[in-house]
N, C-alpha and C positions, 0 to 999 in steps of 0.2 A: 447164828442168829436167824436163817430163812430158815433151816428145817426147825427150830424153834417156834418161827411164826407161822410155816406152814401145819403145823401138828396143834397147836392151840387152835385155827379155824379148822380144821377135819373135827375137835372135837366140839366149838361151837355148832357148826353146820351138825354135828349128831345130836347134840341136843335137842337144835329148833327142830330135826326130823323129825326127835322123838313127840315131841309135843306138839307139833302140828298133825302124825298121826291120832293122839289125844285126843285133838280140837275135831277131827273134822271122823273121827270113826262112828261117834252119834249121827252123824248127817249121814254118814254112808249106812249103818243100820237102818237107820229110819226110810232111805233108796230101798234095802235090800229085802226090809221085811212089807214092803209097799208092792213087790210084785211074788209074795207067795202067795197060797192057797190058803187058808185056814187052817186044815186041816195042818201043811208042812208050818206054820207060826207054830203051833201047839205042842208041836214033835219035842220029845222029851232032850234030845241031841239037838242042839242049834247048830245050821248047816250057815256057813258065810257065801252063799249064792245059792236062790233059786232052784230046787232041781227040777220043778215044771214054772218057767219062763209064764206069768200070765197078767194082765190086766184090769182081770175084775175089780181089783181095787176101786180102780181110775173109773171103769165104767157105774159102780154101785153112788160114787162121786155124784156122777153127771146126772144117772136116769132114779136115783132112790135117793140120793141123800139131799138135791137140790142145792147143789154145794156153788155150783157159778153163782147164782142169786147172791148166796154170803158174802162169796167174793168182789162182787160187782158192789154192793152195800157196805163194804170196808172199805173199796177204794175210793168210794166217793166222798165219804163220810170224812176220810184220813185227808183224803186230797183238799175235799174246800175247807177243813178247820185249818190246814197247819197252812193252807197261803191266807187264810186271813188271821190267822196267829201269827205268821211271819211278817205281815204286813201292819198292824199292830204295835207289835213288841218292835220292831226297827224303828218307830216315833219314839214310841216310849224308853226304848235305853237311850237311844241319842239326846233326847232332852237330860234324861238321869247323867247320862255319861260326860255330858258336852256341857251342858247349860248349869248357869250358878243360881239356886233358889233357895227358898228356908225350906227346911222341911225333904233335905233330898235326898239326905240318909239315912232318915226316916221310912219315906218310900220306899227306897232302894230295900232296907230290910225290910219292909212289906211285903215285898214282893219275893223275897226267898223263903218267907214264913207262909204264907201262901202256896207255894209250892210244895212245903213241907208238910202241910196239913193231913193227915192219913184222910183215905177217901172215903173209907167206911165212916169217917165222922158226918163225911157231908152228900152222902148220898141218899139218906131221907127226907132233907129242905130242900135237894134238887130235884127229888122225885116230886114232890109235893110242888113244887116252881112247875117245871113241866107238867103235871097232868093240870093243877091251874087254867091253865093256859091252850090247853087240849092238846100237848104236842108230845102224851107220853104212848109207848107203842108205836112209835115211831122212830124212822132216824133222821127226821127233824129235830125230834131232842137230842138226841146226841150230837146233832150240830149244835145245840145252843148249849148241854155240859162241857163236851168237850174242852173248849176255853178255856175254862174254867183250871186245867190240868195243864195243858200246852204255852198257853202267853206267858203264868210264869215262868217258866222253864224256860221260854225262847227269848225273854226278855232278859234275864238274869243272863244265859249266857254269852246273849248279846252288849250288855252292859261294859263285860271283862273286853270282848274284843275290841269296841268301840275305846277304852279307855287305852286302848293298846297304840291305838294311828296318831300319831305324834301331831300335836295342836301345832306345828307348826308351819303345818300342809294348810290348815285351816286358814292360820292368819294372813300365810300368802295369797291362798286363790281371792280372800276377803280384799287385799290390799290391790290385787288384778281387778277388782270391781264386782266378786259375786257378793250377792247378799247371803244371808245366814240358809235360806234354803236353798238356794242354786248350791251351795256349800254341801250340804246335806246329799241331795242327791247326786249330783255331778262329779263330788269328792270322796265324801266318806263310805256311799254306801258302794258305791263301786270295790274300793278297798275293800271292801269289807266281804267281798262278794264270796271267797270260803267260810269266816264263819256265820254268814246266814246260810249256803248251800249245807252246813255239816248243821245245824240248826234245825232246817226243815226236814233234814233226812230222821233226824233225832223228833223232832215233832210227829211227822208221820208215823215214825213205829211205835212212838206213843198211845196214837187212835188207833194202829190196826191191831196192835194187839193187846186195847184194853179189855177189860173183861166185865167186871163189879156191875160199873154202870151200865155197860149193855144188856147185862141180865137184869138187872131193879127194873129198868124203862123199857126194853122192848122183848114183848112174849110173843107176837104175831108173826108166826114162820115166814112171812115174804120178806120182810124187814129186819130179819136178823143178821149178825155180824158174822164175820169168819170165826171169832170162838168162841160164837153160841155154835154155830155148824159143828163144832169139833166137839164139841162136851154134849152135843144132843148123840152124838154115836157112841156115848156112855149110856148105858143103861144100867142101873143096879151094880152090880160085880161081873155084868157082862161087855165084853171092851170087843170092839169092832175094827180089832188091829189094825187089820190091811187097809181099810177107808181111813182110818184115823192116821197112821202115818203118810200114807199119799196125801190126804188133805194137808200137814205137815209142811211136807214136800211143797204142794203148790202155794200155801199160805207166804212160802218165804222167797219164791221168786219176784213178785214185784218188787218187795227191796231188796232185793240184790238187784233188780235189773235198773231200779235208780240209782243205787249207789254206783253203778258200774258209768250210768250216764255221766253225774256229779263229780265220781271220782276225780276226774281233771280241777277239778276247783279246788282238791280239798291239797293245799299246800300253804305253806305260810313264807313267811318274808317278802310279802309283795311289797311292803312299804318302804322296806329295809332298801338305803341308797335314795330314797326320796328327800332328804333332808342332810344335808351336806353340815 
């Protein structure tokens, strides 16, 4: 029975090997072909390392492609939409989740049908909203589309979690003397504190790497996003490998460097044991 059980994990552990080589061999190309030459990307033989070590890549990045700017205007743009879409949508499922009204599943599919809407149907009223208003060419408007794509998304799957913390945490801290929002804050959203951290993290990648709308609203090279920066090193049928994957490369370090933060949040059964 052990060398039984040991000989089934030698062959799971080969599996997950094998597919986690899979998963992560695009990411190591995309490292690998970010510090060749041109000339060696082109080479009819693909070599798996470098045989001249260089960082033009990284440099053409910094001093020709004006590629920090993009990134600086992604993370801004990502960062204030998804905390005020997280801030938002946490009222709004709690009311859906928690409170009894007419009309609430109603909403509730409102708000997943919303989410659902393809974006190309509605990004000629939002372009039209925004210039309106004078805030297209900008990423001021993409503060004010964005929403539009994130609360529901952060709402709906804040709803699920919310209906998850057992009401009966509610009626006790209610019976200790909180009222409905000392309730709220104090109680639920604490609980709740992984799926709004895996929430925001899903929100944020949402803004950093949309695309559609940033290209319709902003053409003004100071103001553009991280993937305008990466589709402006297309030109024609001519592709600007080594920039283009290094930009790659850097695009996906800030999320990972928050999920790496977040990570500790992201567990479940904090509630599990609260309720006897």
């Amino acid at each position: 029975m052990e060398k039984t059980s040991v000989s089934k994990q030698i062959i799971v552990y080969a599996v997950l090997l094998v597919l986690l080589i899979f998963a992560l061999f695009p990411l190591y190309w995309m490292l690998n072909t970010s510090f060749k030459s041109q000339a060696e990307i082109y080479n009819m033989t693909p070599s798996f390392w470098p045989k001249h070590f260089g960082w033009s890549a990284y440099e053409k990045l910094v001093s020709e492609k004006n590629f920090l700017a993009n990134v600086k205007n992604s993370f801004w743009v990502s960062l204030i939409v998804s905390l005020l879409s997280i801030a938002v949508s946490m009222l709004a499922a709690y009311a859906i989740s928690k409170l009894r009204f007419r009309g609430r599943g109603i909403v509730s599919k409102g708000i997943l049908y919303a989410y659902l809407m393809p974006r190309a149907v509605l990004f000629i009223p939002l372009y039209m909203l925004v210039s309106g208003i004078g805030l297209n060419d900008s990423i001021y408007g993409l503060m004010l589309i964005y929403p539009t794509i994130t609360i529901p998304y952060a709402t709906w799957m804040l709803i699920s979690y919310f209906k998850s913390i057992p009401v009966e945490i509610e009626e006790a801290a209610m019976i200790d003397g909180c009222t409905r929002l000392r309730t709220m804050l104090s109680i639920i959203f604490p609980l709740s504190a992984p799926g709004i951290a895996a929430t925001f993290i899903f929100a944020f990648t949402l803004c950093w790497s949309e695309y559609l709308y940033a290209l319709v609203v902003v053409t003004k090279s100071a103001d553009k996003t991280i993937t305008l920066g990466l589709s402006d090193m297309i030109v024609g049928d001519v592709f600007a490998w080594g920039p283009l994957m290094g930009g790659s490369i850097l695009a996906s370090i800030p999320v990972i460097i928050m999920y790496l933060f977040t990570s500790k949040f992201m567990v479940s059964g904090m509630t599990v044991g609260g309720v006897k």
